[in-house]
PASEVEX-367526 format. One record per residue (C-alpha): residue in three letters; x, y, z; residue number from 0. Coordinates in pm, 1 decimal. Layout:
# PASEVEX-367526
PT|ALA|X|Y|Z|NUM
...
# end
This chain:
# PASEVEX-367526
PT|UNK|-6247.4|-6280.7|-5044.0|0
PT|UNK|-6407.9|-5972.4|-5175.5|1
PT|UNK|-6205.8|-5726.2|-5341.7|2
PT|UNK|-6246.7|-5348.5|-5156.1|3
PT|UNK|-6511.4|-5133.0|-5300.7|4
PT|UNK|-6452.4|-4826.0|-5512.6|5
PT|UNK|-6582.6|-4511.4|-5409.9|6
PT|UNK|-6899.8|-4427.2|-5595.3|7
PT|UNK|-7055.1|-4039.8|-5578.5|8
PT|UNK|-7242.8|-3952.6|-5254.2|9
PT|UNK|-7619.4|-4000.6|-5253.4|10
PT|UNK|-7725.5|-3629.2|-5400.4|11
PT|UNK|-7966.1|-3522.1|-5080.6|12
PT|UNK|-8031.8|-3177.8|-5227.8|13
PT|UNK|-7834.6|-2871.9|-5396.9|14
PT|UNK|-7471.2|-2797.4|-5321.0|15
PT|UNK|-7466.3|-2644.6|-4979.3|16
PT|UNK|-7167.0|-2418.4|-4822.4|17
PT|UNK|-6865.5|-2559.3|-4621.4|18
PT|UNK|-7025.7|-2515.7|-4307.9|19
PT|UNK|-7316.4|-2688.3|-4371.3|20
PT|UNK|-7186.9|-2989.3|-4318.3|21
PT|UNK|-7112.8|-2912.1|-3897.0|22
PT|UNK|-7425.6|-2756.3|-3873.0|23
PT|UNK|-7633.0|-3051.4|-3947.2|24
PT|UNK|-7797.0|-2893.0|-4257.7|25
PT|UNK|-7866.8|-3125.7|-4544.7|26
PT|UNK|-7590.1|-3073.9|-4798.9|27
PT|UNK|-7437.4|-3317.9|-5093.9|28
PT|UNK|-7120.8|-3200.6|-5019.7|29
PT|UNK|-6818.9|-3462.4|-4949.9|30
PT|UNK|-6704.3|-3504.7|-4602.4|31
PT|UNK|-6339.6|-3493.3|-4547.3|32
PT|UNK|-6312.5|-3786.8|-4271.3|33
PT|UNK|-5993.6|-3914.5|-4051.2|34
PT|UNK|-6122.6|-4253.7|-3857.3|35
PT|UNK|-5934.5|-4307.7|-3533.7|36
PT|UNK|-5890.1|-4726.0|-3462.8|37
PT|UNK|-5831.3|-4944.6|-3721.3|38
PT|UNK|-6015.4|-5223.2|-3568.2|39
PT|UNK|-6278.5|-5443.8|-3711.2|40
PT|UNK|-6577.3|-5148.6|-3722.3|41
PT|UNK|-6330.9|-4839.8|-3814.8|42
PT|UNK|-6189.3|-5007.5|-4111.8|43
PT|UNK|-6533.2|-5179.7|-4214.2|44
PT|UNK|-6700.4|-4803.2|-4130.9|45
PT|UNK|-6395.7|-4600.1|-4309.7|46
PT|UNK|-6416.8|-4807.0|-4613.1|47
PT|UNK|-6776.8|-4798.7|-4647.4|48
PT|UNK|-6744.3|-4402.8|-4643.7|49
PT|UNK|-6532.7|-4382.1|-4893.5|50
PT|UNK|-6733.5|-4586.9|-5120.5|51
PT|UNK|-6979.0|-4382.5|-5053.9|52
PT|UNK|-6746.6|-4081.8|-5217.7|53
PT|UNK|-6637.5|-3899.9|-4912.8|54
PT|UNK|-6284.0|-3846.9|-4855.3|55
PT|UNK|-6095.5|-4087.7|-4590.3|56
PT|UNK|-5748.1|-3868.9|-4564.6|57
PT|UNK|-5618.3|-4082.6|-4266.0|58
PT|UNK|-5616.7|-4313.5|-4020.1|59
PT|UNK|-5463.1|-4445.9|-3717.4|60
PT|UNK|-5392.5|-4798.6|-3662.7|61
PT|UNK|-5044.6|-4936.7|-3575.4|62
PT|UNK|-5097.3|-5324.9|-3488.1|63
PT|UNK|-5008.9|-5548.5|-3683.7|64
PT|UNK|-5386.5|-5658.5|-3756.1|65
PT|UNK|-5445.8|-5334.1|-3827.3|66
PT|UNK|-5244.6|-5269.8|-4095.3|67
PT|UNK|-5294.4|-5585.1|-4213.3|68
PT|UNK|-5662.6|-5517.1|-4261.0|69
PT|UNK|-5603.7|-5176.3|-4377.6|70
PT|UNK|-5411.1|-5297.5|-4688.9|71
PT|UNK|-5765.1|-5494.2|-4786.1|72
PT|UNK|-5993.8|-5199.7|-4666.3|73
PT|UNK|-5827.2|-4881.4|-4721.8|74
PT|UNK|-5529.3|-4967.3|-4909.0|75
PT|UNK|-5441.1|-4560.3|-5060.6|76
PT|UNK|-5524.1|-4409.8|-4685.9|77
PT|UNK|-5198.7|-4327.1|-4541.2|78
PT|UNK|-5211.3|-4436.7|-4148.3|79
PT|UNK|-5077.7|-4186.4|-3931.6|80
PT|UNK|-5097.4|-4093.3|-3527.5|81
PT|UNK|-5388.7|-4056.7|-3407.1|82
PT|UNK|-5384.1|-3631.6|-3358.2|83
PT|UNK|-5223.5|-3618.1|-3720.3|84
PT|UNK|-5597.5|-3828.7|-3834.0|85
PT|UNK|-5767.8|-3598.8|-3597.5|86
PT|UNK|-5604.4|-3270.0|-3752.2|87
PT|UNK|-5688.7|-3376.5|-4063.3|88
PT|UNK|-6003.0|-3495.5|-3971.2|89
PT|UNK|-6175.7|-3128.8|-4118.1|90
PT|UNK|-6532.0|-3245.5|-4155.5|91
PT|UNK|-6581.6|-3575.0|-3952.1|92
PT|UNK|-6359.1|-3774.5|-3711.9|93
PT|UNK|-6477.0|-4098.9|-3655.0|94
PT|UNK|-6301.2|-4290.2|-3328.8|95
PT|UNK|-6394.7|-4676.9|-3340.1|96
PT|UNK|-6202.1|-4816.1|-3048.4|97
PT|UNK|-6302.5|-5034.7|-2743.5|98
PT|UNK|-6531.7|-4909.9|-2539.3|99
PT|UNK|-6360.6|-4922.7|-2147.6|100
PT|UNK|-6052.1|-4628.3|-2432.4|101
PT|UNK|-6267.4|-4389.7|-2555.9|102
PT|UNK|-6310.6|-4138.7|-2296.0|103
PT|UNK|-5945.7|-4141.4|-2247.3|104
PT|UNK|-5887.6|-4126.8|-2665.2|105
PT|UNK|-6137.7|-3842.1|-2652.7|106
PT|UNK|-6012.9|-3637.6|-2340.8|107
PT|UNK|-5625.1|-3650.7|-2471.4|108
PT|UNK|-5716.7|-3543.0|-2824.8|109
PT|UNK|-5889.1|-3252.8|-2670.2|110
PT|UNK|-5575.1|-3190.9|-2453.5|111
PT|UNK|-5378.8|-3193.6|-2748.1|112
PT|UNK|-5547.5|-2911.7|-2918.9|113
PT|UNK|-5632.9|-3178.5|-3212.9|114
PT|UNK|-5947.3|-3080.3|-3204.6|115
PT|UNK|-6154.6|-2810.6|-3356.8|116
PT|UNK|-6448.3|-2616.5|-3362.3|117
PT|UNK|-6764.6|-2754.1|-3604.5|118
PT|UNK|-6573.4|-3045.9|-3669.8|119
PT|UNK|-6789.1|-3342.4|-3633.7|120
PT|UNK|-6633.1|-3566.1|-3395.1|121
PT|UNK|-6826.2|-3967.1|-3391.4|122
PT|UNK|-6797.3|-4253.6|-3237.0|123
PT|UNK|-6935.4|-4589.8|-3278.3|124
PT|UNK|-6955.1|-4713.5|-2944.3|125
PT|UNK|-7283.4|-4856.0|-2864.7|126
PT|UNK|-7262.1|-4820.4|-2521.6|127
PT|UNK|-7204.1|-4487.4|-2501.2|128
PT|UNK|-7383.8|-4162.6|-2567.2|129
PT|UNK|-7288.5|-3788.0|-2587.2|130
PT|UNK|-7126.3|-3741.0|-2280.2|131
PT|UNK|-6819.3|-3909.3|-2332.3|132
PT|UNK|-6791.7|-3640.1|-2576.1|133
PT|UNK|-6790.7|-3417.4|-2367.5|134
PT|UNK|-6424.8|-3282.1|-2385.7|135
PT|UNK|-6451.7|-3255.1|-2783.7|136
PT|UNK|-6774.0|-3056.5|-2773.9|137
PT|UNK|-6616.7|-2809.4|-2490.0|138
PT|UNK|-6364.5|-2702.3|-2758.4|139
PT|UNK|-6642.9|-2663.3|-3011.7|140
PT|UNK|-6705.1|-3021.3|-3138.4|141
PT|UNK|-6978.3|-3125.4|-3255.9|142
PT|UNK|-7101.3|-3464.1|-3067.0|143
PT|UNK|-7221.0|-3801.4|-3266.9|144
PT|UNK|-7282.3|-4162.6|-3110.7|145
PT|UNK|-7327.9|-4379.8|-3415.6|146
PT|UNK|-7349.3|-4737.3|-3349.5|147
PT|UNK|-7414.2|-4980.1|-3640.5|148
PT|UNK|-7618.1|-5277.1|-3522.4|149
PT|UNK|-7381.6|-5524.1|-3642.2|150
PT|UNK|-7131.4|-5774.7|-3594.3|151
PT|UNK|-6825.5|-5813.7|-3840.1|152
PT|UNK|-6498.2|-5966.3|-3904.0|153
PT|UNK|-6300.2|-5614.6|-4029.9|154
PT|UNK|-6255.3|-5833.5|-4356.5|155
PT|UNK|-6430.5|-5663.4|-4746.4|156
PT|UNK|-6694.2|-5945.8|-4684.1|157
PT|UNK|-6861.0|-5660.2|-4413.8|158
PT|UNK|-6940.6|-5450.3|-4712.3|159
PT|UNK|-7237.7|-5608.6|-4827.4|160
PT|UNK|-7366.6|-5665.0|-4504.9|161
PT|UNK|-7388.4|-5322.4|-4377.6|162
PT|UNK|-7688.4|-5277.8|-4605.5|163
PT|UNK|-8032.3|-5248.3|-4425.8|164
PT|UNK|-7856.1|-5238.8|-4088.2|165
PT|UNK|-7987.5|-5031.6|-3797.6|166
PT|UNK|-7736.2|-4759.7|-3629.8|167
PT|UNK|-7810.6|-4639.3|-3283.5|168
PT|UNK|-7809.4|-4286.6|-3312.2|169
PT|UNK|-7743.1|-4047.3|-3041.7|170
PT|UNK|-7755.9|-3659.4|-3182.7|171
PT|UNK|-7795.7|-3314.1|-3074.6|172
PT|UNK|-8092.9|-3189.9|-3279.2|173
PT|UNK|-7928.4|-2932.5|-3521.7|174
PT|UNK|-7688.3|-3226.6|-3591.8|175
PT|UNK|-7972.3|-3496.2|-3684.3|176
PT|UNK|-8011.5|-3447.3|-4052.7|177
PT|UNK|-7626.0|-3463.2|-4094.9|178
PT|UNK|-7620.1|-3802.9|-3880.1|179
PT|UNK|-7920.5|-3955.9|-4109.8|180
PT|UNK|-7744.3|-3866.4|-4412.3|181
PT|UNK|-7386.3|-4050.1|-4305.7|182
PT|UNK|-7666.0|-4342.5|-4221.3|183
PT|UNK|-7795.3|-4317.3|-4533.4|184
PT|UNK|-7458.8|-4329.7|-4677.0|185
PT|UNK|-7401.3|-4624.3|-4520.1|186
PT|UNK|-7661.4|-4776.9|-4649.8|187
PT|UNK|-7821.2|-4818.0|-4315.9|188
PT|UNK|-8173.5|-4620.8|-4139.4|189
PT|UNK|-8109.2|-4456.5|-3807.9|190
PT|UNK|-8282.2|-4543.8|-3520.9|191
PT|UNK|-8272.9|-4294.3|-3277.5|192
PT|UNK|-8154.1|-4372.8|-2903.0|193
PT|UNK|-8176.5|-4091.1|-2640.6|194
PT|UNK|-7837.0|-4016.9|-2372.4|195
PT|UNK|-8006.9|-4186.0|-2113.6|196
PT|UNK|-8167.2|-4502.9|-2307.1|197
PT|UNK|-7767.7|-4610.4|-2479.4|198
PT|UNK|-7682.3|-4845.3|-2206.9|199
PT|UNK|-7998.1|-5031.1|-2218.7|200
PT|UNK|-7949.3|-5064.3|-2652.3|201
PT|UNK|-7650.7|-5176.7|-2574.9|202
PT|UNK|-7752.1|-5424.9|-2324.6|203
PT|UNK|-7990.6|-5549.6|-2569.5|204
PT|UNK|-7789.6|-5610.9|-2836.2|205
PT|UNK|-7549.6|-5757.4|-2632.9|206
PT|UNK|-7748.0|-6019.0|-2435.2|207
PT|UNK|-7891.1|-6087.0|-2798.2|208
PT|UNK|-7587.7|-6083.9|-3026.7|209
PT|UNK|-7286.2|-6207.4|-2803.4|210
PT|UNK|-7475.8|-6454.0|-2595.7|211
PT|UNK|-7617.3|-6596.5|-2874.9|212
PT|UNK|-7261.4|-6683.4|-3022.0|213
PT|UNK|-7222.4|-6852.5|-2614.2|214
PT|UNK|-7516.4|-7041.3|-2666.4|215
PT|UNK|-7466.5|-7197.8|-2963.9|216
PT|UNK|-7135.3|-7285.6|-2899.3|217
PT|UNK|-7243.3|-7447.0|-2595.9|218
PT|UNK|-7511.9|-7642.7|-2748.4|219
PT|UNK|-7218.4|-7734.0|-3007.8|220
PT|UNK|-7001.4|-7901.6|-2734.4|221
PT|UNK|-7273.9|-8101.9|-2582.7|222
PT|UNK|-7360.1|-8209.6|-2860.8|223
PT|UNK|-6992.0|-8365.2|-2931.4|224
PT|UNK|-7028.0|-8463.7|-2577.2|225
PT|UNK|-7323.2|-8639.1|-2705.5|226
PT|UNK|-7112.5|-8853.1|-2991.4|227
PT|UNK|-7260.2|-8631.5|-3283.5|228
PT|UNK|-6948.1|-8561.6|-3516.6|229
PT|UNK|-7094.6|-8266.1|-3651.5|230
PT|UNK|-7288.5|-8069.4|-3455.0|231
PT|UNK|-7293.7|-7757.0|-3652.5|232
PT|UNK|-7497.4|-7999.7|-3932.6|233
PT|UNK|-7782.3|-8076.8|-3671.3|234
PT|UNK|-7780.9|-7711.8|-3535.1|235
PT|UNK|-7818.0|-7527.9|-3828.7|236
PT|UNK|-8107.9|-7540.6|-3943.1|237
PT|UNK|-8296.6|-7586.3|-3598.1|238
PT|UNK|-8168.9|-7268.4|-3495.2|239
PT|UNK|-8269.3|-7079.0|-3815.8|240
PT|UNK|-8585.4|-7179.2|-3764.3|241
PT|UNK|-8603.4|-7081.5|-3407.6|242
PT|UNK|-8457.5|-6743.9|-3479.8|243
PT|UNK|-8705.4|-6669.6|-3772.9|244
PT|UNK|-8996.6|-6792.6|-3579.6|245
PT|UNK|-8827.2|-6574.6|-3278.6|246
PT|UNK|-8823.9|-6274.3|-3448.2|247
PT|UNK|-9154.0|-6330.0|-3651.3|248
PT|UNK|-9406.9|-6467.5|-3342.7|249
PT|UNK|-9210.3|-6351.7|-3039.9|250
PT|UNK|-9296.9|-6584.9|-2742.3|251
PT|UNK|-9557.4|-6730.3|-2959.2|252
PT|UNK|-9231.0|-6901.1|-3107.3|253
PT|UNK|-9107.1|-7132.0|-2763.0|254
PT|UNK|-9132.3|-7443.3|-2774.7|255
PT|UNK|-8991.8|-7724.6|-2574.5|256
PT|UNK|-8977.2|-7894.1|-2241.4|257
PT|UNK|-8985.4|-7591.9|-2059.9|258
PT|UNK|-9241.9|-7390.4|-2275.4|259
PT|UNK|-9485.7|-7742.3|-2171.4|260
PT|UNK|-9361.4|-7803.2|-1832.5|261
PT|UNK|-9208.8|-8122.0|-1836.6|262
PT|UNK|-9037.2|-8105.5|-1475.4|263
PT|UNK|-8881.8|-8513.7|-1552.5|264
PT|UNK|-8706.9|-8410.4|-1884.1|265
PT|UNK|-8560.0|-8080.6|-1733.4|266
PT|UNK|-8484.2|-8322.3|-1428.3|267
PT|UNK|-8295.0|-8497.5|-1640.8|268
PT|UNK|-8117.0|-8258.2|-1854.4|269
PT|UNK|-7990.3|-8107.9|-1510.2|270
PT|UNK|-7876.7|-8457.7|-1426.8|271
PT|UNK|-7677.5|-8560.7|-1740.3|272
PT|UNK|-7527.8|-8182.4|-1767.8|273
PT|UNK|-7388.8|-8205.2|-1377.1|274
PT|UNK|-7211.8|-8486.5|-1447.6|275
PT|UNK|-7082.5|-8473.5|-1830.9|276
PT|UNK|-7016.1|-8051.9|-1817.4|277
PT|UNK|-7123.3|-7899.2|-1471.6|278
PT|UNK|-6981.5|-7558.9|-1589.5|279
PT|UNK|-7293.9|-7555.9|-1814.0|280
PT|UNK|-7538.7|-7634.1|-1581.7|281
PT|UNK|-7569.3|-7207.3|-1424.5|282
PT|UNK|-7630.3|-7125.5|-1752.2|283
PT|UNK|-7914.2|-7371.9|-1813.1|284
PT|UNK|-8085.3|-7306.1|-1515.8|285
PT|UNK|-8125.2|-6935.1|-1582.0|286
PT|UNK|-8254.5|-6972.5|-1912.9|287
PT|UNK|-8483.5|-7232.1|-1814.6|288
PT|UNK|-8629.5|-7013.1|-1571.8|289
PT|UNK|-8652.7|-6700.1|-1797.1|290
PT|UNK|-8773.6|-6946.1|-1988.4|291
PT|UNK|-9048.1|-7038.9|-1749.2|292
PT|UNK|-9144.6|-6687.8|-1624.3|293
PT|UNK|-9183.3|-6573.7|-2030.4|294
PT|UNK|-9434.6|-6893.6|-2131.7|295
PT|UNK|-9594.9|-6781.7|-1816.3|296
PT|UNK|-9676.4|-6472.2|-1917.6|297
PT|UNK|-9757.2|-6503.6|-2243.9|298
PT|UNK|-10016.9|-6794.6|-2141.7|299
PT|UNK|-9875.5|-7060.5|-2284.9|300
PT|UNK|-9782.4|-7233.3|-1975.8|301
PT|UNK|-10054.9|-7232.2|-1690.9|302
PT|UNK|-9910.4|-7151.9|-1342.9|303
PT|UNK|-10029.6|-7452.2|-1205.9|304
PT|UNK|-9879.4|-7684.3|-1424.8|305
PT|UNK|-9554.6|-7479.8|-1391.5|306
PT|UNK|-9489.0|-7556.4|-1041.9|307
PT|UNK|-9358.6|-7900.4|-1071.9|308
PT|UNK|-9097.2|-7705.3|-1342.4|309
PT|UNK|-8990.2|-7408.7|-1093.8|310
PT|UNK|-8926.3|-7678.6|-850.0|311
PT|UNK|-8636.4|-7833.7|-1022.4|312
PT|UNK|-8548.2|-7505.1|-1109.3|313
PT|UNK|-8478.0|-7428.3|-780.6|314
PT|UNK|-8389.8|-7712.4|-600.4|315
PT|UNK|-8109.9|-7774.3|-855.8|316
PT|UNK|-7989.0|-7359.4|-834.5|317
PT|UNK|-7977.4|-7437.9|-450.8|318
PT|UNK|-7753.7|-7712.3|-494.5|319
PT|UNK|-7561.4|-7521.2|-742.6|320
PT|UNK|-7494.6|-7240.8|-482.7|321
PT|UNK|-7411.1|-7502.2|-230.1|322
# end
């Protein structure tokens, strides 16, 4: 396993700027004094990767016994403490990396708690949410940051690496943006800039993209075993690099398959063997056969005529399912 980075000097973004700089959202070089609230797999990953990049992790909160766990490998000299001690000592940036469904809550009592304070930069990483969960930290002066690396990791040093050349869904007040592109930049990632009302809809699409990606190949793993093939991940591989590349390089140029040509018998069939070897996957086949469908459709490379047979299946076999 990788051993934990050591900090190395912050990326020099122009001359030595004033203390308050920093909450403004003026460009400085200036190290950021940073408490990280949720030692989780993206506030340790995040928190370590700051401090490699030179700024100064003081504290942070994490009491599980994962978390400290993966704090000894990630931030092994940051003492852990509760979470308004990391916030107190939070005096240039707070980050808060906890689930989702907690962070208003997290927010709203840290605010209660007078924890908080005015131009501190107060971050989260939540990809679902914007600025207005925020919105108890920035009525006590707060400044508000969404900052949402496109990523998926393990909390383990191997994230590290990885974090290079990633996209973060930003969400910033405009006096704050040059500050947020600058931790970005620290991070060795390039902002991409999401408004308020557009961060459920990112998040959306990273998660239909991301998560039920991990679904579907795990799916396509089991029927494969189902199937007699001993090791499924060996015939997967390399199809589904392939498919992802060609995905990601041609679009819906890239389908291919029964569907993509309309072959009503082999879908007919796939239905068939699927209903009676793992029924609980058949839902999931049918609707992305017929996103499938509507997307060769549209891009012309399956005629509407010759789809009809196709859409029949489709949805003779989702009216038996709802039966």
């Amino acid at each position: 396993m990788s051993a934990p980075l050591r900090p190395r000097p912050a990326a020099q973004l122009g001359p030595a700027a004033p203390r308050d700089s920093a909450v403004t959202g003026a460009p400085t070089s200036r190290l950021l004094t940073v408490g990280v609230v949720g030692a989780g797999r993206v506030g340790a990953v995040l928190g370590a990767a700051l401090a490699a990049a030179g700024h100064r992790v003081v504290a942070v909160a994490g009491d599980s016994g994962t978390s400290r766990a993966r704090l000894a490998l990630l931030l092994p000299e940051v003492p852990r403490r509760p979470v308004t001690s990391v916030a107190r000592a939070a005096a240039d940036l707070l980050l808060i990396a906890v689930p989702d469904d907690a962070l208003a809550g997290v927010i709203a009592d840290l605010a209660d708690r007078g924890a908080l304070h005015p131009g501190q930069v107060v971050a989260h990483t939540s990809g679902a949410h914007g600025l207005a969960v925020l919105a108890p930290a920035a009525a006590v002066g707060a400044r508000p940051l969404a900052l949402h690396p496109a990523m998926t990791f393990t909390g383990t040093p191997d994230d590290l690496p990885r974090l290079a050349g990633i996209s973060y869904g930003v969400t910033a007040p405009a006096d704050l943006r040059p500050l947020a592109a600058r931790l970005v930049t620290d991070l060795g990632g390039v902002p991409e800039w999401v408004a308020e009302a557009d961060r459920p809809l990112y998040h959306a699409a990273l998660a239909h993209g991301a998560n039920h990606l991990v679904t579907l190949v795990n799916e396509a793993t089991d029927r494969l075993r189902d199937a007699g093939v001993a090791r499924p991940e060996k015939v997967l591989a390399p199809l589904l690099r392939a498919a992802l590349e060609n995905a990601l390089r041609l679009g819906d140029d890239a389908l291919t398959g029964p569907v993509s040509r309309g072959d009503a018998g082999t879908v007919e069939r796939h239905l068939a063997r699927l209903a009676a070897t793992a029924p609980e996957s058949v839902p999931a086949y049918l609707a992305l056969a017929r996103r499938t469908a509507d997307r060769a459709i549209a891009a012309g490379r399956l005629r509407p005529v010759d789809a009809q047979p196709l859409l029949g299946v489709l949805a003779g076999t989702s009216r038996e399912v709802a039966a």
